[in-house]
N, C-alpha and C positions, 0 to 999 in steps of 0.2 A: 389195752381196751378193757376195760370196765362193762360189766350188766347190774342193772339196777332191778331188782326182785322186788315187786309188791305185795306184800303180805301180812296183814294184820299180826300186830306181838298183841297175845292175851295179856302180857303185864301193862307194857306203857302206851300200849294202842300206835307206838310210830310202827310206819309199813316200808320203810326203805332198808333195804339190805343193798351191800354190793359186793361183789364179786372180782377178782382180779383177772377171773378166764374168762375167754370168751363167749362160752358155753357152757354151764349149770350140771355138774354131773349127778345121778338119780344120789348117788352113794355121797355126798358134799351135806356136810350138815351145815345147817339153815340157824346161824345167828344174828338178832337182832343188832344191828348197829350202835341206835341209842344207849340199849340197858343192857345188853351182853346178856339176855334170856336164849338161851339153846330150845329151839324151838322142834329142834332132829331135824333125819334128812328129808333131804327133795322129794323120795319116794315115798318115804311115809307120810311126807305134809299132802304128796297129790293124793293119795288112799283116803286121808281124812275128808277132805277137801271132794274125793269123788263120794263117798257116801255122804255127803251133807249133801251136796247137789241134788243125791237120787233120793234120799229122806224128803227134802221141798219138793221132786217133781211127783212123786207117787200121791203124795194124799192132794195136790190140785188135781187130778187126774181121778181122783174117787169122787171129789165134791162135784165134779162136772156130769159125773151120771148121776147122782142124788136129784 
C-alpha cells in the first residue's frame, strides 16, 4: 500500500510524493517525485507549514479589531 503526500515542490510546483509505507514517519524525508528536490522531513515540513498558518491567522485577527 502506497500514501500519496500533497505538498507543494518550491522548484517544479508538482505536489504528489509517494510513499511505500503505510504511514508517513515525522523522521522520513520528504522528496519530490518529479524533480527529486529534498524538500526535508515530515516534521520539519509541518513546523514550517504550522508557522505559515499562524503568520496568516494572527494579522486577519488584528484587521478585524481595526
Amino acid at each position: 500500500m502506497t500514501v500519496q503526500v500533497e505538498l507543494p515542490c518550491p522548484k517544479c510546483k508538482s505536489t504528489k510524493m509517494k510513499f511505500e509505507r503505510p504511514e508517513i514517519r515525522e523522521t522520513d524525508i520528504i522528496i519530490c517525485a518529479a524533480c527529486g528536490h529534498n524538500l526535508g522531513t515530515m516534521a520539519s515540513i509541518r513546523e514550517k507549514m504550522n508557522k505559515a498558518y499562524q503568520g496568516l491567522k494572527k494579522p486577519s485577527a488584528a484587521r478585524k479589531l481595526q
